[in-house]
GUNU-131260 format. One line per field, with one value per residue: x, y, z of N, C-alpha, C in turn; residue in one letter. Coordinates in nm, 3 decimals. Atoms other than C-alpha are relative to their C-alpha. Layout:
REM GUNU-131260
n.xx X  ... $
n.yy Y  ... $
n.zz Z  ... $
ca.xx X  ... $
ca.yy Y  ... $
ca.zz Z  ... $
c.xx X  ... $
c.yy Y  ... $
c.zz Z  ... $
resn A  ... $
***
This chain:
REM GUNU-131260
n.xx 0.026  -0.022  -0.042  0.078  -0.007  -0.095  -0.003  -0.104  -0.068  -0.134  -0.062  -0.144  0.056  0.100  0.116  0.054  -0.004  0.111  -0.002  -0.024  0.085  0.021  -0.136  0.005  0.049  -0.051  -0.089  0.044  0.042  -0.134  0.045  -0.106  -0.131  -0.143  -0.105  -0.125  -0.093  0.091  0.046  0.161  0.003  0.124  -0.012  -0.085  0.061  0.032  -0.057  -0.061  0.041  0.024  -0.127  0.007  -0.147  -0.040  -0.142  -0.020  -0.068  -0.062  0.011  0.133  0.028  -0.112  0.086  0.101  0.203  0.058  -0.129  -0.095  -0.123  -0.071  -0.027  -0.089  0.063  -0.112  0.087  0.043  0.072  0.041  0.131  0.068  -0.099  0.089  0.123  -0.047  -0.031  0.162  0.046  -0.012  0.031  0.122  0.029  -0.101  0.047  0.180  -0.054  0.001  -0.117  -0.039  -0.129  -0.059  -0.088  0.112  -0.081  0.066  0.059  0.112  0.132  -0.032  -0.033  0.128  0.092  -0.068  -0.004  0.122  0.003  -0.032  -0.118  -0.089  -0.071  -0.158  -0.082  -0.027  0.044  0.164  -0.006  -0.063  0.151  0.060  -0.021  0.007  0.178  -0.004  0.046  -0.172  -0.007  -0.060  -0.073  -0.073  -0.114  -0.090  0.070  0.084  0.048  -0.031  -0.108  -0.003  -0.125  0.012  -0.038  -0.067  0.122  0.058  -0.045  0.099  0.111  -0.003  -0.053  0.082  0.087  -0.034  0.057  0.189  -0.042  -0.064  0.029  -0.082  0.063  -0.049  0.117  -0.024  0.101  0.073  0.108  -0.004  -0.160  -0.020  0.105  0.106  0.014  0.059  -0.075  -0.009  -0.038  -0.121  0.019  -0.119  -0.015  -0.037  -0.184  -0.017  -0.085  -0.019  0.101  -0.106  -0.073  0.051  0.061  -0.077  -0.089  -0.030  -0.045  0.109  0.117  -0.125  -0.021  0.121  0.003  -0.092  0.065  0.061  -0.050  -0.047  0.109  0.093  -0.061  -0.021  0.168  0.057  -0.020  0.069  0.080 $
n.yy -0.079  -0.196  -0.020  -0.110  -0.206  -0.078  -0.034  -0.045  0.073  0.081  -0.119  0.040  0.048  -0.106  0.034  -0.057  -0.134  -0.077  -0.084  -0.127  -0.044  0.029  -0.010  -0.144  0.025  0.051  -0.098  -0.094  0.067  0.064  0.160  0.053  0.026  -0.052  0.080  -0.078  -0.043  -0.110  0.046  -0.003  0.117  -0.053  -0.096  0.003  0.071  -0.119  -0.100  0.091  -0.027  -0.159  0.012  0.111  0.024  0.156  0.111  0.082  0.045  0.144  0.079  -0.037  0.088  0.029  -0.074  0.014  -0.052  -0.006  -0.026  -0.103  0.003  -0.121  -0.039  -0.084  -0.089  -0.103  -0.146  -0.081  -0.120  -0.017  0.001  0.066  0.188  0.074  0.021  0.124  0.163  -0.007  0.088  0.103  0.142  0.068  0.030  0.106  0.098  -0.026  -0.009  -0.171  -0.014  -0.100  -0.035  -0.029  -0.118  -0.113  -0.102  -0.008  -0.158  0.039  0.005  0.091  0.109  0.105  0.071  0.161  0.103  0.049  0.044  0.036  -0.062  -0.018  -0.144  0.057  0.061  0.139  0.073  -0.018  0.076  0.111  0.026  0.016  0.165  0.089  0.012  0.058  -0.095  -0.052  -0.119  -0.014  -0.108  0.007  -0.017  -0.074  -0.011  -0.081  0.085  -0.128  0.008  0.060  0.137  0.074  -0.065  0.079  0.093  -0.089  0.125  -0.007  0.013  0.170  0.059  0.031  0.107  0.112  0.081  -0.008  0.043  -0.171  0.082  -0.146  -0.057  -0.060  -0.038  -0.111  -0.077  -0.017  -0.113  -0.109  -0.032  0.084  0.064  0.003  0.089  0.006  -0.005  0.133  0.025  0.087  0.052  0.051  0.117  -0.050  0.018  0.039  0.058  0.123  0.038  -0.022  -0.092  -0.082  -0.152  -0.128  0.037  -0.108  0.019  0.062  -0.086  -0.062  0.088  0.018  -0.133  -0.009  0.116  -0.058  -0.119  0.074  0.066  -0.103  -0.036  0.122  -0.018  -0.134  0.026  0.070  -0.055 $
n.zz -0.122  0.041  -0.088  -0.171  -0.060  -0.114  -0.137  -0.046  -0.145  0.079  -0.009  0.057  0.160  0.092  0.051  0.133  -0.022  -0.040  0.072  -0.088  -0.088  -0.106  -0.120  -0.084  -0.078  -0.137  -0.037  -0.099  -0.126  -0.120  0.024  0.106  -0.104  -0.005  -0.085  -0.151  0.067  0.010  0.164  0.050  0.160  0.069  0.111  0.021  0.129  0.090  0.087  0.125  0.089  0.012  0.055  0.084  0.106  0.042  -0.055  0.044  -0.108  0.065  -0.072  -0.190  -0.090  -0.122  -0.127  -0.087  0.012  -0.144  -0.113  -0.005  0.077  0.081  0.130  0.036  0.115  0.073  -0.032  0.148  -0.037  -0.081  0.017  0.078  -0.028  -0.115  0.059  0.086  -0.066  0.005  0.089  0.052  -0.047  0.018  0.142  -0.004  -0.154  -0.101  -0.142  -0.060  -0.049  -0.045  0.098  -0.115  0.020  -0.088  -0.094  -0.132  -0.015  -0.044  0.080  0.119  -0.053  -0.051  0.085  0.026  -0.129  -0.015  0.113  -0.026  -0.047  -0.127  -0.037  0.092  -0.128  -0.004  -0.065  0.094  0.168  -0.087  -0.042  0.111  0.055  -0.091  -0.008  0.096  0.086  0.119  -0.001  0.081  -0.032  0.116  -0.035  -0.027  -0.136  0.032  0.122  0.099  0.048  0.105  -0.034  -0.144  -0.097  -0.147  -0.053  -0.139  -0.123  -0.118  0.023  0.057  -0.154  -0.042  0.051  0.028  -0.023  0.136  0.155  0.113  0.146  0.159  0.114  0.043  0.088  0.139  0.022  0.098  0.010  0.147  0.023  0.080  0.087  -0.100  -0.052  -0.183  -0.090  -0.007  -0.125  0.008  -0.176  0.029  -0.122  -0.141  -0.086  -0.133  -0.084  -0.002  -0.071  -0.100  -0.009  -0.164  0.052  -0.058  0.058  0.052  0.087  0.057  0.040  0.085  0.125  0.070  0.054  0.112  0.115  0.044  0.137  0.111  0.049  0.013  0.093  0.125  0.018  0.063  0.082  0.091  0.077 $
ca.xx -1.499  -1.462  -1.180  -1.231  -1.307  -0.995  -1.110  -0.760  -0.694  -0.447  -0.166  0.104  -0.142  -0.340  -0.694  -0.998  -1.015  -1.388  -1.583  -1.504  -1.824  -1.805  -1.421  -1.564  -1.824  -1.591  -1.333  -1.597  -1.732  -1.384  -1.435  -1.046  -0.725  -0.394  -0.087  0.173  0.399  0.100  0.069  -0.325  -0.346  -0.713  -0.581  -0.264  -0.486  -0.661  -0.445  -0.224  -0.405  -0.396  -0.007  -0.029  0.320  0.420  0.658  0.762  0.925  1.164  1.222  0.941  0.926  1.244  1.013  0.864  0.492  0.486  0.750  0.997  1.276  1.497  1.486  1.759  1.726  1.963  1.881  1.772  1.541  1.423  1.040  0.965  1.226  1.038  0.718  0.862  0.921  0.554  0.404  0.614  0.614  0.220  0.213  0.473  0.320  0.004  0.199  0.224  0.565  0.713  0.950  1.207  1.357  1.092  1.160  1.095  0.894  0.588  0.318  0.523  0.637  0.300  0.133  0.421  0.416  0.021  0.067  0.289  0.642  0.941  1.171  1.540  1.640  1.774  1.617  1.237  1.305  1.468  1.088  0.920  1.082  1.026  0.638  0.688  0.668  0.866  1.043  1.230  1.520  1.815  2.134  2.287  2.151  1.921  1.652  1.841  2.137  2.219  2.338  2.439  2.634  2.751  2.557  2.353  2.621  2.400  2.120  2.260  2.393  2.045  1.863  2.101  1.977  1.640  1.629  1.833  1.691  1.896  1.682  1.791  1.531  1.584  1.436  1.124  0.855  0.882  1.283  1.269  0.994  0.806  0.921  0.780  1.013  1.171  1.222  1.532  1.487  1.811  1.871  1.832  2.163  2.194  2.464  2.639  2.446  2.534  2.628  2.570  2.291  2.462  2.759  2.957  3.195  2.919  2.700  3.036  3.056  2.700  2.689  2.945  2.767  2.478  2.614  2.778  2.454  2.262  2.515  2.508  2.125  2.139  2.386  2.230  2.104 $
ca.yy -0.690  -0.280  -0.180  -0.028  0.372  0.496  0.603  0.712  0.462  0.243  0.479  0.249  0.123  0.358  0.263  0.341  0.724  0.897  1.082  1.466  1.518  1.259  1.337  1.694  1.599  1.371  1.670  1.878  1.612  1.532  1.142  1.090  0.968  1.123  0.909  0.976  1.113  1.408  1.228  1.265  0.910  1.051  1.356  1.236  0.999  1.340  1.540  1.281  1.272  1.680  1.626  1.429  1.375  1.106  0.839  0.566  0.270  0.006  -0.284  -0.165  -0.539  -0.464  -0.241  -0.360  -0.421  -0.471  -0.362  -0.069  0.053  0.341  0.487  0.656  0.929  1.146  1.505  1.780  2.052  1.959  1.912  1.699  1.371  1.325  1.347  1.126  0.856  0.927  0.787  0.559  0.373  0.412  0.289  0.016  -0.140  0.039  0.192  0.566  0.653  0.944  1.196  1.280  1.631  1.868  2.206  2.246  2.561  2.617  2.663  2.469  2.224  2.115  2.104  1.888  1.660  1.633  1.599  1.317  1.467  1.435  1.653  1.584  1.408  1.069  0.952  1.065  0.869  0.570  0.561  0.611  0.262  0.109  0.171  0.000  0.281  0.347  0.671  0.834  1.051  1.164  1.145  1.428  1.653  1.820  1.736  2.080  1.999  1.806  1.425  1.256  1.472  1.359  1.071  1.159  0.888  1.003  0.916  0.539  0.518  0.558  0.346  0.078  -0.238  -0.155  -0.237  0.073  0.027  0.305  0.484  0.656  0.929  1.085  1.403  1.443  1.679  1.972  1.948  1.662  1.642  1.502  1.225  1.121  1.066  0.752  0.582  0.331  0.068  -0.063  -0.420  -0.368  -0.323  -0.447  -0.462  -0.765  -1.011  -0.977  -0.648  -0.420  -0.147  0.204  0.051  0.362  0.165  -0.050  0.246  0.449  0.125  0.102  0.495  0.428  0.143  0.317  0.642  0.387  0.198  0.574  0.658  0.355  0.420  0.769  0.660  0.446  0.585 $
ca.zz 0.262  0.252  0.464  0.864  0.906  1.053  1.412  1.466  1.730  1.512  1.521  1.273  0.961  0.728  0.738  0.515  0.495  0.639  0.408  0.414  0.577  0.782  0.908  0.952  1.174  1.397  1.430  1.576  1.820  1.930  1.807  1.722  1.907  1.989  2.045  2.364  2.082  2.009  1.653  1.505  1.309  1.193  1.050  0.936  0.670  0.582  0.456  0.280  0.004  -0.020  -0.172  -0.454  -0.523  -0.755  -0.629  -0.748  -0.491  -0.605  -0.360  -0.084  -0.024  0.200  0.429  0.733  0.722  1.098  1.423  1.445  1.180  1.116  0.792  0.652  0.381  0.168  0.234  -0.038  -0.046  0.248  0.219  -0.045  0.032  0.373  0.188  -0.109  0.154  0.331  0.026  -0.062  0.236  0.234  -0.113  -0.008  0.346  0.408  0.711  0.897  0.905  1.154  0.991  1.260  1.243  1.388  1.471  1.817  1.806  2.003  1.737  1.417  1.613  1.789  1.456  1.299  1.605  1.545  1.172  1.296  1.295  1.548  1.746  1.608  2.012  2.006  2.298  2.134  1.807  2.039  2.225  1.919  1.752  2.092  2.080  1.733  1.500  1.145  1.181  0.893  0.969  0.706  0.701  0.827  1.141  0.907  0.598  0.414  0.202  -0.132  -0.080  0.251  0.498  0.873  0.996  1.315  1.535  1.855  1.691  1.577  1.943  2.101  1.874  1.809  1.767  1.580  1.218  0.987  0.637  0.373  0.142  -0.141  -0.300  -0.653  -0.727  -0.981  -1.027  -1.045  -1.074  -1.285  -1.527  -1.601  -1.398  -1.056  -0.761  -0.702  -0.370  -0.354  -0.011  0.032  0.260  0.614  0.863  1.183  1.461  1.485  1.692  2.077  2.052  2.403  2.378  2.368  2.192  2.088  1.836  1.692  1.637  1.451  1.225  1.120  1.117  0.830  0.662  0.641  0.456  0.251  0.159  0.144  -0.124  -0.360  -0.332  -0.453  -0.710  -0.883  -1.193 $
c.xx 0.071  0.129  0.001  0.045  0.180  -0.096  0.131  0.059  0.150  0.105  0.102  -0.056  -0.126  -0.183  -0.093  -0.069  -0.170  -0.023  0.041  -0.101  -0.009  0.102  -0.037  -0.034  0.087  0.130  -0.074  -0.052  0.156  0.029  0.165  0.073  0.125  0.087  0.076  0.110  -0.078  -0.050  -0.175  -0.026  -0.114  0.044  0.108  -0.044  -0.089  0.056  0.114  -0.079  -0.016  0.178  0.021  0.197  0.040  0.114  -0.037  0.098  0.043  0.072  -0.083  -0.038  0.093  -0.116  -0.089  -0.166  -0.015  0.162  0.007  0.112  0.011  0.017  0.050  0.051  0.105  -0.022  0.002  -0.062  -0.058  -0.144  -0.056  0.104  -0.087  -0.166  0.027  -0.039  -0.131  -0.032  0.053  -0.008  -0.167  0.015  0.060  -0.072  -0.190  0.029  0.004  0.176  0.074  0.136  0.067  0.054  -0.067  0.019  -0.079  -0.046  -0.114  -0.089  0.065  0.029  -0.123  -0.090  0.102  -0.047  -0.158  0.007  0.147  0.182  0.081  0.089  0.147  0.107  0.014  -0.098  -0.166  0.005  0.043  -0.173  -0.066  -0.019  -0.043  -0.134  0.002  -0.014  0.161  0.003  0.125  0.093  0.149  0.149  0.102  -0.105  -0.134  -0.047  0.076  0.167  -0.022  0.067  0.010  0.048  0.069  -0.053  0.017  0.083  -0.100  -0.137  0.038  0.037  -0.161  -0.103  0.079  -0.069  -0.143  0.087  0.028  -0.011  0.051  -0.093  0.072  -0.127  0.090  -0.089  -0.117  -0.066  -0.009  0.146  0.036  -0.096  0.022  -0.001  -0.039  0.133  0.028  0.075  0.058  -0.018  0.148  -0.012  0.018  0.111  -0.038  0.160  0.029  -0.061  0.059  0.042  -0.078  -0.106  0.077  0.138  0.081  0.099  -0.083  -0.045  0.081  -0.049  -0.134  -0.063  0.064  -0.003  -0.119  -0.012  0.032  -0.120  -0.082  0.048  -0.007  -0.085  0.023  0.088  0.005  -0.081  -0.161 $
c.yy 0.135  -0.002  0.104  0.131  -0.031  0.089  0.098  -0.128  -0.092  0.134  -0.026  -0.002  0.106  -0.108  0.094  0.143  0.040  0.075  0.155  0.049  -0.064  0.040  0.167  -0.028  -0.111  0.059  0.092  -0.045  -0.040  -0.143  -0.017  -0.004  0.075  -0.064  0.074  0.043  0.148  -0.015  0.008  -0.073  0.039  0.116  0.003  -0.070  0.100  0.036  -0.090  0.011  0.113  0.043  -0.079  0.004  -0.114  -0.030  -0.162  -0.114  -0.107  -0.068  -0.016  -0.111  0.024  0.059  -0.025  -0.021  -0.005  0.025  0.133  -0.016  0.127  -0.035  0.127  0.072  0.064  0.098  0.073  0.115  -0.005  -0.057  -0.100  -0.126  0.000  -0.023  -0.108  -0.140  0.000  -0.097  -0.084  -0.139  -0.068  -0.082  -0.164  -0.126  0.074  0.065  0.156  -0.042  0.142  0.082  0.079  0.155  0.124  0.117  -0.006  0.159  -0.067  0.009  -0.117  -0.113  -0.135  -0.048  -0.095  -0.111  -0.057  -0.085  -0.162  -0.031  0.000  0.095  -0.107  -0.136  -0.127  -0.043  0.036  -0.138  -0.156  -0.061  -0.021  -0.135  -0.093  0.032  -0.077  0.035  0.011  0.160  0.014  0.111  0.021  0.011  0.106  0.114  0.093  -0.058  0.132  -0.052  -0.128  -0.130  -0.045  0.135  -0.069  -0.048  -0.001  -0.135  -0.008  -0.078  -0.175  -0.065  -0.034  -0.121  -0.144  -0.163  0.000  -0.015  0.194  -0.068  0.177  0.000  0.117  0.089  0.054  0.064  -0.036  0.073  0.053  0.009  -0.076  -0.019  -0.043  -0.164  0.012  -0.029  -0.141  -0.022  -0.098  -0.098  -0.065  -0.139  0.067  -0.019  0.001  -0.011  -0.127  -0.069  -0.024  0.120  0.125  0.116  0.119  0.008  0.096  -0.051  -0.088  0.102  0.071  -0.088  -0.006  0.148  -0.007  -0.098  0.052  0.100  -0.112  -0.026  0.111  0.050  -0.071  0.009  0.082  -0.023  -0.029  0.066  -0.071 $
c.zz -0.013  0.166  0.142  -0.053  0.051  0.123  0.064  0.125  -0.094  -0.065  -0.081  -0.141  0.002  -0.023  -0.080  0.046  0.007  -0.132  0.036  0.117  0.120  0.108  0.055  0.158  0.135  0.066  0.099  0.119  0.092  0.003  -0.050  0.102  -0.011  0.082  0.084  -0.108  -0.037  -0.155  0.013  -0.106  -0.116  -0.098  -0.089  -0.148  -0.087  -0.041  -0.087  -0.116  -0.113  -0.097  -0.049  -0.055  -0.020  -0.003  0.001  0.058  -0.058  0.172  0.178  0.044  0.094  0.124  0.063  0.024  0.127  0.062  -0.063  -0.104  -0.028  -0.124  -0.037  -0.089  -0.025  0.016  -0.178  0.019  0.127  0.097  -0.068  0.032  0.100  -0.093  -0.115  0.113  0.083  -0.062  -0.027  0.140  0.032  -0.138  0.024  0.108  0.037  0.161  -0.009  0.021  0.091  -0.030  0.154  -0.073  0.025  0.047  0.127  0.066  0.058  -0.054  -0.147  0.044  0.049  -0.176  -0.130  0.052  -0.063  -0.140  0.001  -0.025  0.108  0.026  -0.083  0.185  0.014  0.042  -0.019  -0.103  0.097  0.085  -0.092  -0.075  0.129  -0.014  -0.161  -0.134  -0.134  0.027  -0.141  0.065  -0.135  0.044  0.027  0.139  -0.034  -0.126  -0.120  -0.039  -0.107  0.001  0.121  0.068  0.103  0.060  0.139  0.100  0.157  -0.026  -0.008  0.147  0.048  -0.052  -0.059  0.085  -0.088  -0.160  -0.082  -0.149  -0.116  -0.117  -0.119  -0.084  -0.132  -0.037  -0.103  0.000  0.095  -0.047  -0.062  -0.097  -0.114  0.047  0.140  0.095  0.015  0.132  -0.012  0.162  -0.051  0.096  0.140  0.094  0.137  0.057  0.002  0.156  0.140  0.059  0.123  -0.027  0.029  -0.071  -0.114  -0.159  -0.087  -0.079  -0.104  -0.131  -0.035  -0.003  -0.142  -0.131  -0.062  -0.051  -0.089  -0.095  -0.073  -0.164  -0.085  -0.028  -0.101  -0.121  -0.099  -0.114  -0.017 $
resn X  X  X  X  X  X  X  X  X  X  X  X  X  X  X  X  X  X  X  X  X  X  X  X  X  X  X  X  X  X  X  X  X  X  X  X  X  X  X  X  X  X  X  X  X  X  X  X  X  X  X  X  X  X  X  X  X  X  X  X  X  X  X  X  X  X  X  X  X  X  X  X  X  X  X  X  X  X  X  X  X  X  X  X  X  X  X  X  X  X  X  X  X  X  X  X  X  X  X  X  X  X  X  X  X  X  X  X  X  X  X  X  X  X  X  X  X  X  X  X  X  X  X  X  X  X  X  X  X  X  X  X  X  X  X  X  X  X  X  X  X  X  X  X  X  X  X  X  X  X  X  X  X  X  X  X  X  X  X  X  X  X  X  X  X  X  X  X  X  X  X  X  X  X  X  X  X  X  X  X  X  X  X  X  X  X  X  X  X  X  X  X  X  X  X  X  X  X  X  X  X  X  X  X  X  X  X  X  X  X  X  X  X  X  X  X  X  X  X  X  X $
***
């Protein structure tokens, strides 16, 4: 059995991509959905394809095929680690993942958001996992800088309790060739069980587990 059109209505799993002609034609009729986040699942499976960058995912059974989970990234140039992890978690689950860190401009911002992009505000990314969505965000308050940084504690406060799964990327093409990019899943971290939502020393200690974890990732030769 051939797998469903994407419609856009399934706003978490990648279904089977429209031809060009046909996704033209249901852009100009208006035939496509937009989630309460301003995500465009329809066009989000277009243009994937348009950035072939090769990545390569070692233990992507850790990653979610269904629910909500923070994912927690090393930073770098900026651009290409969120896109690394994109593909790999399509490649990995068959899943849409939302890259948190969005500028909040009024023309770059909306067509992030559409291209299914977040603003950098806790309590966004905190809704986001509660509608049941993977979001990727990196470890530090920005995707610009080399390595971990100062893990977003606001950010582990609001969403504590959802699953935090540590990724580690390593560069590749074009800064490595000619190897492809490799995506690292690390075991997923949880609060200890019990533990209060909001939980400012909780959230500290598994702010500090998860650099830990982010680092052993990127380590790893």
């Amino acid at each position: 059995m051939s797998a469903a059109t994407n419609f856009g209505l399934d706003t978490d799993r990648v279904l089977a991509a429209d031809s060009p002609l046909a996704a033209l034609r249901r852009r100009v009729a208006g035939r496509y959905a937009v989630d309460e986040f301003g995500g465009d699942p329809h066009l989000m499976d277009l243009v994937a394809p348009l950035f072939p960058l090769p990545v390569t995912v070692e233990h992507g059974e850790r990653l979610p095929r269904v629910g909500p989970a923070l994912l927690i990234v090393n930073r770098g140039v900026g651009l290409l680690e969120p896109l690394a992890v994109l593909r790999a978690v399509r490649a990995a689950t068959g899943r849409r993942t939302r890259v948190v860190g969005a500028p909040e401009l009024p023309v770059l911002g909306e067509g992030l958001r559409t291209l299914g992009a977040l603003g950098p505000r806790p309590d966004d990314v905190a809704a986001m996992l509660r509608a049941g969505h993977l979001a990727a965000a990196p470890l530090a308050s920005t995707w610009f800088g080399i390595g971990g940084g100062e893990p977003p504690r606001a950010l582990f406060v609001a969403t504590l309790g959802f699953p935090l799964v540590p990724l580690g990327v390593h560069a590749g093409f074009p800064f490595a060739r000619p190897r492809p990019w490799r995506v690292r899943v690390g075991p997923t971290l949880r609060p200890p069980r019990g533990t209060p939502p909001g939980d400012q020393l909780a959230a500290a200690e598994l702010a500090e587990a998860v650099g830990e974890a982010v680092a052993a990732l990127v380590a790893e030769s």
